[in-house]
MDTraj code that builds the backbone (N, CA, C; nanometers):
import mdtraj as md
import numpy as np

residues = "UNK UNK UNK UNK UNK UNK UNK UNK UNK UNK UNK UNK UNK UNK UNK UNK UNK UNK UNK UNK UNK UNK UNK UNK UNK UNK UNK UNK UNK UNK UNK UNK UNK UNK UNK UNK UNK UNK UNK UNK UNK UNK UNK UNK UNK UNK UNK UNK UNK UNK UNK UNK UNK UNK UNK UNK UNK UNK UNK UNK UNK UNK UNK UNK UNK UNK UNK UNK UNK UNK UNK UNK UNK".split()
xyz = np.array([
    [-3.8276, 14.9151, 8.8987],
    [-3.7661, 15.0213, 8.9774],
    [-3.6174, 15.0278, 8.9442],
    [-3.5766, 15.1727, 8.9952],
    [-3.4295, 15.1606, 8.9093],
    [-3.3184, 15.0846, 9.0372],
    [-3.2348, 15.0550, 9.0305],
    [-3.1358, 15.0014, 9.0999],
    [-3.1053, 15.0630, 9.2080],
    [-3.0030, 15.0102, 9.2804],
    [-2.9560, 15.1208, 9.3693],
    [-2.8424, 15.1355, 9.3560],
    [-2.7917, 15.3299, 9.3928],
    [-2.6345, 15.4177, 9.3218],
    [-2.6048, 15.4407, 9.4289],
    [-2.5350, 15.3636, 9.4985],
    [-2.4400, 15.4471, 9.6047],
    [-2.3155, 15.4580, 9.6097],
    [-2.2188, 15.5569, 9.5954],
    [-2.0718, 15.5812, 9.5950],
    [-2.0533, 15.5706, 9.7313],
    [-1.9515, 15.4787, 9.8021],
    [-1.8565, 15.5157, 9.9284],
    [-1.7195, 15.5559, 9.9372],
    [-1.6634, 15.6327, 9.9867],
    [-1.5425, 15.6921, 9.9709],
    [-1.4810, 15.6801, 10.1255],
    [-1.3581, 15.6490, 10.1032],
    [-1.2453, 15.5936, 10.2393],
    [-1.1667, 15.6583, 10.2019],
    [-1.1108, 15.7491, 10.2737],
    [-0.9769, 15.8313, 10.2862],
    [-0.9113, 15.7726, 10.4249],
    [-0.7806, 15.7313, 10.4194],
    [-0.7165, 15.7106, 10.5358],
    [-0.5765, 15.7420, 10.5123],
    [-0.5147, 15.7800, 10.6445],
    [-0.4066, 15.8002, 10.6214],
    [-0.3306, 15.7076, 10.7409],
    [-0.1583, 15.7212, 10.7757],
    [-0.1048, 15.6609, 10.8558],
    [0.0276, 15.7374, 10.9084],
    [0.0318, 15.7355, 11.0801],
    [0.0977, 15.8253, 11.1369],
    [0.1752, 15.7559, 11.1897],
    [0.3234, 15.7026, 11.1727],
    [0.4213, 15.6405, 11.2304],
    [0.4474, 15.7501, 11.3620],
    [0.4523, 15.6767, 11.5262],
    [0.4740, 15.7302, 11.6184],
    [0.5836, 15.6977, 11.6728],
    [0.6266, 15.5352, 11.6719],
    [0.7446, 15.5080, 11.6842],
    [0.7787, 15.3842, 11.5878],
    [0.8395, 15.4457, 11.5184],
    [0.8279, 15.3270, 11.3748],
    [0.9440, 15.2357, 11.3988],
    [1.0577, 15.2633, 11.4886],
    [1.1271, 15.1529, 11.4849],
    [1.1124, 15.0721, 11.5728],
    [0.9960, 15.0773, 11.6554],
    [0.9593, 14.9381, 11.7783],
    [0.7978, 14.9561, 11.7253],
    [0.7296, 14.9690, 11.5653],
    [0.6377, 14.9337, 11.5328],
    [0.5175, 14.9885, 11.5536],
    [0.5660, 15.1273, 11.6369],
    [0.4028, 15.1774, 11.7003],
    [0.3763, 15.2335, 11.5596],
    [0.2031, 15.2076, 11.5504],
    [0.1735, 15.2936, 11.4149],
    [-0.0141, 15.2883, 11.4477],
    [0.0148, 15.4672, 11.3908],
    [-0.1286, 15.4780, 11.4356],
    [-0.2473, 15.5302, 11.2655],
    [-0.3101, 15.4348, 11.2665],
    [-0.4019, 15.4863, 11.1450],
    [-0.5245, 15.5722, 11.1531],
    [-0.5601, 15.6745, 11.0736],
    [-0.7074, 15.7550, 11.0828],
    [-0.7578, 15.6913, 10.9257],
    [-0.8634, 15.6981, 10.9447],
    [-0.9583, 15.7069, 10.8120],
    [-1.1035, 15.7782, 10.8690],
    [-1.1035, 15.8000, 10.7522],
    [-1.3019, 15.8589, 10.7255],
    [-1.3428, 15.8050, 10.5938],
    [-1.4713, 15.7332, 10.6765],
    [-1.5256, 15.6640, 10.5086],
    [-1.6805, 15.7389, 10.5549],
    [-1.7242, 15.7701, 10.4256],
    [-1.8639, 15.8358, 10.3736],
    [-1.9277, 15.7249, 10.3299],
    [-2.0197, 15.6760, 10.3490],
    [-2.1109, 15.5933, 10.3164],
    [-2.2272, 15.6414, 10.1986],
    [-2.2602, 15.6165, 10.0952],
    [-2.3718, 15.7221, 10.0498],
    [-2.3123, 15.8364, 10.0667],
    [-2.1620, 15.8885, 9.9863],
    [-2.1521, 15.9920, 9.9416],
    [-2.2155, 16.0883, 9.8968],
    [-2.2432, 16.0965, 9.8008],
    [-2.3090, 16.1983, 9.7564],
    [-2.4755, 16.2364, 9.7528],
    [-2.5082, 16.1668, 9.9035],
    [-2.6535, 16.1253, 9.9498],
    [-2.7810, 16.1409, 9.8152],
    [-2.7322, 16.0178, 9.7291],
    [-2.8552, 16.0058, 9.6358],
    [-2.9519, 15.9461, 9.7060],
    [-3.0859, 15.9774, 9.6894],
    [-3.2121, 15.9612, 9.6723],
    [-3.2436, 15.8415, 9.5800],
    [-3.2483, 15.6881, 9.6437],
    [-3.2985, 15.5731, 9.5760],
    [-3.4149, 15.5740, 9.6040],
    [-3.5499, 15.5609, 9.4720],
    [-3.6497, 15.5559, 9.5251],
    [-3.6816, 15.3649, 9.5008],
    [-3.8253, 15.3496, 9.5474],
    [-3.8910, 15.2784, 9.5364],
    [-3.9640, 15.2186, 9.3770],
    [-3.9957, 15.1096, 9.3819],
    [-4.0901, 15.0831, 9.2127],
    [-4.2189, 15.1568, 9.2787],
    [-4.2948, 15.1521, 9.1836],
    [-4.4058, 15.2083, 9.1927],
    [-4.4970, 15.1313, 9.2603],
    [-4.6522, 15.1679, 9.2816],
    [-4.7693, 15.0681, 9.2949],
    [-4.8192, 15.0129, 9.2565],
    [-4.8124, 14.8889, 9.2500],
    [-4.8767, 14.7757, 9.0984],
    [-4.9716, 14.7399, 9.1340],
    [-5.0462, 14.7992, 9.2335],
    [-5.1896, 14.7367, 9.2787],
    [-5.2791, 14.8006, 9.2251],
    [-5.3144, 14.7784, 9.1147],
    [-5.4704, 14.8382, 9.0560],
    [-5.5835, 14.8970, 9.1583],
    [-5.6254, 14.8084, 9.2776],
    [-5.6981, 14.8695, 9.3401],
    [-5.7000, 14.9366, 9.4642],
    [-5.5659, 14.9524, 9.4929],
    [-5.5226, 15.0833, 9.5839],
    [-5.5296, 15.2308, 9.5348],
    [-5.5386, 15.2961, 9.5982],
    [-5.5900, 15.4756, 9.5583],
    [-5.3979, 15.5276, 9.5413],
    [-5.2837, 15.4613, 9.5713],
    [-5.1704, 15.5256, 9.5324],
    [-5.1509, 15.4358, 9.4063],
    [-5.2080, 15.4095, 9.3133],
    [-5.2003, 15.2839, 9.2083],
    [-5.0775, 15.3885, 9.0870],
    [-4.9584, 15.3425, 9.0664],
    [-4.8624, 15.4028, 8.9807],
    [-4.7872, 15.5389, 9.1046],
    [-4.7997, 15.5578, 9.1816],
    [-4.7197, 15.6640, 9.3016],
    [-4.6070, 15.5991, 9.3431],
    [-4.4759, 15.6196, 9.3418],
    [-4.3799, 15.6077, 9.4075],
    [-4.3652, 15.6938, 9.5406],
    [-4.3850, 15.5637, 9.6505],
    [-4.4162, 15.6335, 9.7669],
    [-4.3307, 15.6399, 9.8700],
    [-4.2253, 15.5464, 9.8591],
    [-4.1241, 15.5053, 9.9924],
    [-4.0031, 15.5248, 9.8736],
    [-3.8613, 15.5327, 9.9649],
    [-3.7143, 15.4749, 9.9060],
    [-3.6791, 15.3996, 9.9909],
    [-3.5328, 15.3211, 9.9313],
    [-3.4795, 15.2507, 9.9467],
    [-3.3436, 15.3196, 10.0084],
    [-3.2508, 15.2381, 10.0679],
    [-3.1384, 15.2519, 10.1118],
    [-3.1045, 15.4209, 10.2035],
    [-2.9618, 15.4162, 10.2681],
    [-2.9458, 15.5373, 10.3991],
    [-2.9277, 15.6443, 10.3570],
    [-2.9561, 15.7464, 10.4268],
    [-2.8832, 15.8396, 10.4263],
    [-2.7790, 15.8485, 10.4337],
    [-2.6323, 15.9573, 10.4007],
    [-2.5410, 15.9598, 10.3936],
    [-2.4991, 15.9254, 10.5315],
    [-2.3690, 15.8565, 10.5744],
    [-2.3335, 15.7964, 10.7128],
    [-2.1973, 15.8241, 10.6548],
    [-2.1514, 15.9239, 10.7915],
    [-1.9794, 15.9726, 10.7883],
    [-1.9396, 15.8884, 10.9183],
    [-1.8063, 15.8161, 10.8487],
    [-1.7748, 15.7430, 11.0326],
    [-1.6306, 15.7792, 11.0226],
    [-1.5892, 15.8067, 11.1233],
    [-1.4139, 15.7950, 11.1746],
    [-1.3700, 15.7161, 11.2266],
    [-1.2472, 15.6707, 11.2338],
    [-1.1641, 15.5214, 11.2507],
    [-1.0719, 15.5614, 11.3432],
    [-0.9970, 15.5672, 11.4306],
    [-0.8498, 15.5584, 11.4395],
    [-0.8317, 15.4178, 11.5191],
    [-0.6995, 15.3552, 11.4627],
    [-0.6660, 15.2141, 11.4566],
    [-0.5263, 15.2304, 11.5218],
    [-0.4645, 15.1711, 11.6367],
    [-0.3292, 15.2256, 11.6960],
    [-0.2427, 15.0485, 11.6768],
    [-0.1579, 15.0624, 11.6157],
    [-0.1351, 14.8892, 11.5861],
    [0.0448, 14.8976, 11.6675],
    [0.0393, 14.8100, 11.7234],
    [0.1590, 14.8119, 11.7978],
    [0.2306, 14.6813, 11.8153],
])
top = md.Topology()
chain = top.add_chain()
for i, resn in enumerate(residues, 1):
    res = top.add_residue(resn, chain, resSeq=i)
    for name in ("N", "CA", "C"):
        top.add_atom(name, md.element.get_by_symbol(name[0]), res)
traj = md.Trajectory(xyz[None], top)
């Protein structure tokens, strides 16, 4: 079976609120399974099952978008 391709991508940025007594506030968004590829499964190596050579299940998530904000003080 082939491997598994997943790209994740993190964009964050950072918003000084009061930067000279340290307040600082961060956002990010990370994509998990960017570009929601389709990992499949190996095939059926059981000779005497009726799906014998069918790739029937995959592997790994669907794409998962999460947001962050982090307030560090």
């Amino acid at each position: 079976s082939d491997g598994i391709d997943n790209w994740d991508l993190k964009v964050e940025r950072m918003f000084p609120i009061k930067p000279d007594q340290g307040f600082v506030a961060r956002f990010s968004v990370e994509f998990l399974n960017a570009f929601n590829k389709t990992n499949f499964s190996g095939p059926n190596v059981d000779p005497t099952n009726a799906q014998f050579g069918r790739v029937t299940s995959q592997r790994g998530l669907p794409r998962v978008i999460q947001f962050n904000l982090r307030v560090e003080f």
